[in-house]
N, C-alpha and C positions, 0 to 999 in steps of 0.2 A: 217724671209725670206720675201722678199716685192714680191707683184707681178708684173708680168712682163707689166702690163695696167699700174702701177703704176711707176715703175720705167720710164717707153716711153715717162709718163704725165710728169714725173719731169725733164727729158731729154728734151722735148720739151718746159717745162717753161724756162730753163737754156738757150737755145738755141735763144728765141725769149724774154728780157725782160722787151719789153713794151707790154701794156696790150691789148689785143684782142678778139674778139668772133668769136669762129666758126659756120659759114653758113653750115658746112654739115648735113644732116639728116642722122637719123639713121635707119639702114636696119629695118624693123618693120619681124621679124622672129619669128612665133607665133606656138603653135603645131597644129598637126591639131584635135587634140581634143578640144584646146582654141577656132581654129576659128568655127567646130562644134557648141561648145556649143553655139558661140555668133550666127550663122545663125539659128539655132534652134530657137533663142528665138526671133528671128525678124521673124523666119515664122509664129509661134504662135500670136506674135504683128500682123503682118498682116492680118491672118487670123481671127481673132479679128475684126482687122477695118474692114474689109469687112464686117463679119456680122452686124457691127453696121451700116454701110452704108444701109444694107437690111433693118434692121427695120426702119431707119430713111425714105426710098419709102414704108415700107408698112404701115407709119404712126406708129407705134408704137409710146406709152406711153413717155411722155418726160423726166419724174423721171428716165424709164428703159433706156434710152441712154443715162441720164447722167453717171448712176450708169455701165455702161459697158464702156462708156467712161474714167473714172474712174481705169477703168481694165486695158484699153491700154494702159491711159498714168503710170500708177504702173509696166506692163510689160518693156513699151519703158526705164523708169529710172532705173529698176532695169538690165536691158539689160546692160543700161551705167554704171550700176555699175562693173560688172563683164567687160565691157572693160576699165575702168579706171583702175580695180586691175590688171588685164593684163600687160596694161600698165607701170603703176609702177613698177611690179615684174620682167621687163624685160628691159625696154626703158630706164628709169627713172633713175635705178641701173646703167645702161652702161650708160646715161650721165654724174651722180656725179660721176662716177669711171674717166670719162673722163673729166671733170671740165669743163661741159658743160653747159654753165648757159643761151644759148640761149633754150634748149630745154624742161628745165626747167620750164622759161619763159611763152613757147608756151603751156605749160600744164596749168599752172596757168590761160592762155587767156582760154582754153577750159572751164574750170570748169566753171570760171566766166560765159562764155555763156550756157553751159549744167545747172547751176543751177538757170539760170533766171527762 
């Protein structure tokens, strides 16, 4: 039994047989426990830098801000981690269901920039 995203996709290749990319984006539809969790860890991230910001005006140790520095930037990637699996688990799935290979694409551009 084929799905009905699949069957619409094959209907729509059938219909149109030169080759094209779709320009629409996809609804970004996240629970609200997902988006939770990701402003939780940005408020944490934040509140982080801010205290590193305070020892850095009250002079503090240069070892100890790198070493909290350190911490933010571990919080900020591990933060993108859990929106990257997000993403995937959701986004990603509905564009190869949809044989979306611009969105793909633009996921590929992210990573590149988030792993520099």
């Amino acid at each position: 039994m084929t799905d009905l995203r699949e069957e619409t996709a094959q209907i729509h290749l059938h219909e149109h047989p030169h080759s094209h990319s779709h320009t629409h984006s996809h609804g970004h539809v996240h629970s609200e426990e997902e988006k939770r969790a990701v402003l939780n860890r940005l408020s944490k991230a934040i509140g982080h830098l801010d205290a590193v910001r305070r020892m850095v005006q009250k002079d503090a140790d240069c070892s100890d801000v790198l070493i909290q520095l350190a911490a933010v930037r571990s919080a900020i990637n591990n933060t993108g981690k859990v929106v990257l699996k997000n993403h995937l688990n959701h986004c990603i799935v509905e564009a190869v269901e949809e044989h979306d290979t611009e969105a793909i694409e633009k996921l590929n551009q992210a990573i590149d920039k988030f792993m520099k």
